[in-house]
C-alpha positions as CSV (number, residue, x, y, z in Angstrom):
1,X,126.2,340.0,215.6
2,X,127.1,341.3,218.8
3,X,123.3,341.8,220.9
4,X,124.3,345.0,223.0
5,X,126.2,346.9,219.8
6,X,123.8,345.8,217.0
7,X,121.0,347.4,218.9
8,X,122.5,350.5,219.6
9,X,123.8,350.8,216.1
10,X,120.5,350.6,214.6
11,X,119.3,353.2,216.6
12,X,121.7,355.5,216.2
13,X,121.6,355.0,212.1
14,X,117.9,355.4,212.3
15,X,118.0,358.8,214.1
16,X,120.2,360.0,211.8
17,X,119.1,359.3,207.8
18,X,119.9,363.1,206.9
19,X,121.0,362.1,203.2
20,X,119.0,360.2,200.7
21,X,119.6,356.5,200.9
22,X,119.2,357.0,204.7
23,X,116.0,358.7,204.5
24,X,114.9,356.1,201.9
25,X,115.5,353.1,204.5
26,X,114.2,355.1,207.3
27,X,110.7,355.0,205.6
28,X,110.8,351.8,204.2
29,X,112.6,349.4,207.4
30,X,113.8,351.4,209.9
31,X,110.6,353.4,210.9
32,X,109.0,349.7,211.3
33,X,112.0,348.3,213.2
34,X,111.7,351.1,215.6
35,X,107.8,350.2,216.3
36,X,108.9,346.5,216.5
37,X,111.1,347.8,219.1
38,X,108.4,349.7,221.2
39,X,106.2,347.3,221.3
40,X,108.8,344.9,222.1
41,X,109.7,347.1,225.1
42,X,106.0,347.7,225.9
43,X,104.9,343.8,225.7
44,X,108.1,342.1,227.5
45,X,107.6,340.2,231.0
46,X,111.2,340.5,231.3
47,X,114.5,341.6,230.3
48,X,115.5,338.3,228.5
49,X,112.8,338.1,226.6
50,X,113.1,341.9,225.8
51,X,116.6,341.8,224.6
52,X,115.6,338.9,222.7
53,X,113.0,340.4,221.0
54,X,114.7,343.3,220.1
55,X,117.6,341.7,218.9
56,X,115.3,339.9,216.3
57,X,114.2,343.2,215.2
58,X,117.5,344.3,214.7
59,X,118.2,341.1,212.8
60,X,115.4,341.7,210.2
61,X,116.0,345.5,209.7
62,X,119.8,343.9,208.6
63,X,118.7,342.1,206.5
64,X,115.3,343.5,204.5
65,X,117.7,346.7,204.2
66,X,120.9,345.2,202.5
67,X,118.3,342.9,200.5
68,X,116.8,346.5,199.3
69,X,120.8,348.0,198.8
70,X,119.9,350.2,202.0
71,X,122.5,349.4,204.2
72,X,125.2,346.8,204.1
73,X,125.6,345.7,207.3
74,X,125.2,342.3,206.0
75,X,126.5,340.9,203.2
76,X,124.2,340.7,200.1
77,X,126.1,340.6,197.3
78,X,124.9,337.6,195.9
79,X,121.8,339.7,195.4
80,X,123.6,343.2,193.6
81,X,122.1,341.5,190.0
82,X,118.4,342.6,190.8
83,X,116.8,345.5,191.3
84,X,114.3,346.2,193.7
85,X,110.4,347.1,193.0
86,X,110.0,350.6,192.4
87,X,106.6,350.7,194.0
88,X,106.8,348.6,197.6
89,X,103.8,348.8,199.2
90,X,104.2,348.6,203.3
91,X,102.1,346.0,203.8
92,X,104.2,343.8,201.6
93,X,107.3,344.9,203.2
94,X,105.9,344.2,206.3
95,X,104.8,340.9,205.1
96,X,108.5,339.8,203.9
97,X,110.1,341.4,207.4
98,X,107.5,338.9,209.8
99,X,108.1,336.0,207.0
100,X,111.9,336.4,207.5
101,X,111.3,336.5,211.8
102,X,109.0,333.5,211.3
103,X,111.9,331.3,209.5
104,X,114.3,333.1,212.7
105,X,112.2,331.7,215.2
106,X,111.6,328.2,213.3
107,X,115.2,327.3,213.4
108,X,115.4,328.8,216.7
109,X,112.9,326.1,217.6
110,X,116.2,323.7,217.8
111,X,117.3,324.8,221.4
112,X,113.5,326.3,222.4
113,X,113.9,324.5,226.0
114,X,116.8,326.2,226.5
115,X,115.4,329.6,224.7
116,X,112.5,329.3,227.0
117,X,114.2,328.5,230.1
118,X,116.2,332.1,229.8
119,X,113.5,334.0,229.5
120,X,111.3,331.7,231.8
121,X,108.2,331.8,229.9
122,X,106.0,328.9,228.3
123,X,105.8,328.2,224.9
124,X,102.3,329.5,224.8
125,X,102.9,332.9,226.5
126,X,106.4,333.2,224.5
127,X,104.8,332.5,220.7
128,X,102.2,334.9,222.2
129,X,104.5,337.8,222.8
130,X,106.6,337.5,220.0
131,X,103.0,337.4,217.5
132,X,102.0,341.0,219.8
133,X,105.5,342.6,219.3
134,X,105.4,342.0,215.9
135,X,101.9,342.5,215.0
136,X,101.3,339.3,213.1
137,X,97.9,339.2,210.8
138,X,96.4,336.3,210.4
139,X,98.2,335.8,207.0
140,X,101.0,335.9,208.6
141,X,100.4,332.8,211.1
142,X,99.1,331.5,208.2
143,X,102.6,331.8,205.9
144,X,104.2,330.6,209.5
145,X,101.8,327.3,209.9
146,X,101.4,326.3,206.0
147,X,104.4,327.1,204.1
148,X,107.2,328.1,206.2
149,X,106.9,325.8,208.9
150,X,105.8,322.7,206.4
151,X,108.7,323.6,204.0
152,X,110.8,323.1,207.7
153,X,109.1,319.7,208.4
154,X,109.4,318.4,205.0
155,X,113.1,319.4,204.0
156,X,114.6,321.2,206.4
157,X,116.4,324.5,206.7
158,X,116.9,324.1,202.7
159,X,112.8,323.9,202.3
160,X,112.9,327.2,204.7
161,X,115.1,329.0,202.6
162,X,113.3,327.6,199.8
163,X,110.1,329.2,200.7
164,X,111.1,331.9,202.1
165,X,113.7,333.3,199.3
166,X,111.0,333.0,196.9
167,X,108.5,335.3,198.8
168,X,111.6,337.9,199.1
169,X,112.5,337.6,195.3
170,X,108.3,338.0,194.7
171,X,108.0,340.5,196.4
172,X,111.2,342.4,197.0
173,X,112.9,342.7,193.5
174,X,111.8,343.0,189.5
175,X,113.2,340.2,189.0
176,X,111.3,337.3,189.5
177,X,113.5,334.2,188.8
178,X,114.5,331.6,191.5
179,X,117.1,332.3,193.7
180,X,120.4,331.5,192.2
181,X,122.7,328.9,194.2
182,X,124.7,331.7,195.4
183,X,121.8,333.6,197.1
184,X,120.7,330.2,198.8
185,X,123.9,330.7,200.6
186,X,123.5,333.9,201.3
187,X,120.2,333.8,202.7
188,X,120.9,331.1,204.9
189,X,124.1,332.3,206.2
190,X,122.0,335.3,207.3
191,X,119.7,333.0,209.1
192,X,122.0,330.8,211.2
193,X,123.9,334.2,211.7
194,X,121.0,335.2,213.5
195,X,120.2,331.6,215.0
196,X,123.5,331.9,216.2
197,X,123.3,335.3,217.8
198,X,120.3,334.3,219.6
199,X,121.5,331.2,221.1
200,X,124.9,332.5,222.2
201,X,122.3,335.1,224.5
202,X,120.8,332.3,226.2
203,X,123.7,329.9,227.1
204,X,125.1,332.9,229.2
C-alpha cells in the first residue's frame, strides 16, 4: 500500500458511490473512514503523525469493506463462502473497524521507538492521539488491554489473529464458524501488509 495513493484513492471512491454497492459502503465504512480522517486531521501535532494516522484509516476502510464484498481493494477471497449480516448495527461495525486498528498498532508496537521517533511524540501523548482520532469507548480499550493485546503476549501474532478473526466472523458474517486455515492467512497478510506500510513511512 502506497501512503500518498491509497489516501487519495479512498477519497476519491468515497465522493463518488453513485451506484448501489458504492452507496452501500459509503454508509456502512466509508462515511466513518472519512470522520476518522477529520479527526485525524483536527487532533495531529504534526504531519508524521497525521499521515500516519490517516493511513491507518485508510488501512481499515480496505479491509472492513472487502471483508463485507464492498470493495476489493484487498484480497478476501478466502472469505467469498460467507455472507454478511443483513442487519449491522454501526456500533458493531465500529467496534470490529477500532478492534482491527488495535491489532495494527499492536504489531506496530515492534519498531514503536522508531515509530515514535518520526513523529516525535511520547508514547503517552501518541496512544493518546490515536484513542481521540479514533474515538475509542471504553470497550474498546478494554478489547485492546484483555483480549487483543493478551492473545499478543501469550501467542503472538497467531493469538492476534486468533482473537481478532473471531470478533470479525461474530460480528461481521451469518456464519459463525472459526475461521478456516485459509482465512488465517488472509487476515494476517492484511495485517503485516499494513505493518509493513507503516514502517516503510517511518524509516524514510
Amino acid at each position: 500500500m502506497h501512503l500518498d495513493m491509497s489516501i487519495i484513492t479512498v477519497i476519491t471512491v468515497i465522493q463518488d458511490f453513485l451506484s448501489g454497492t458504492e452507496r452501500t459502503y459509503y454508509r456502512k465504512v466509508g462515511k466513518q473512514t472519512i470522520k476518522f480522517c477529520k479527526r485525524a486531521s483536527k487532533i495531529s501535532v504534526n504531519e508524521h503523525q497525521r499521515r500516519l494516522l490517516m493511513s491507518a484509516a485508510v488501512s481499515v476502510d480496505e479491509v472492513v469493506a472487502a471483508l463485507l464484498g464492498l470493495d476489493h481493494k484487498r484480497n478476501a477471497e478466502a472469505f467469498k463462502e460467507r455472507h454478511s449480516c443483513r442487519r449491522l448495527h454501526r456500533k458493531e461495525l465500529l467496534t470490529v473497524m477500532r478492534s482491527y486498528l488495535s491489532a495494527l498498532l499492536i504489531m506496530c508496537a515492534i519498531f514503536k521507538e522508531i515509530l515514535l521517533s518520526k513523529v516525535e511524540m511520547s508514547e503517552k501523548d501518541f496512544m493518546a492521539g490515536w484513542r481521540s482520532a479514533f474515538e475509542y469507548s471504553p470497550s474498546d480499550m478494554q478489547m485492546f488491554d484483555e483480549k487483543l493485546a493478551s492473545a499478543f503476549r501469550n501467542k503472538g501474532m497467531d493469538g492476534l489473529v486468533e482473537v481478532l478473526g473471531r470478533q470479525m466472523v461474530n460480528t461481521l458474517y451469518q456464519e459463525k464458524q472459526p475461521l478456516s486455515e485459509m482465512e488465517t492467512t488472509s487476515l494476517r497478510d492484511m495485517i503485516l501488509d499494513d505493518m509493513a506500510a507503516i514502517k516503510r513511512y517511518v524509516e524514510k
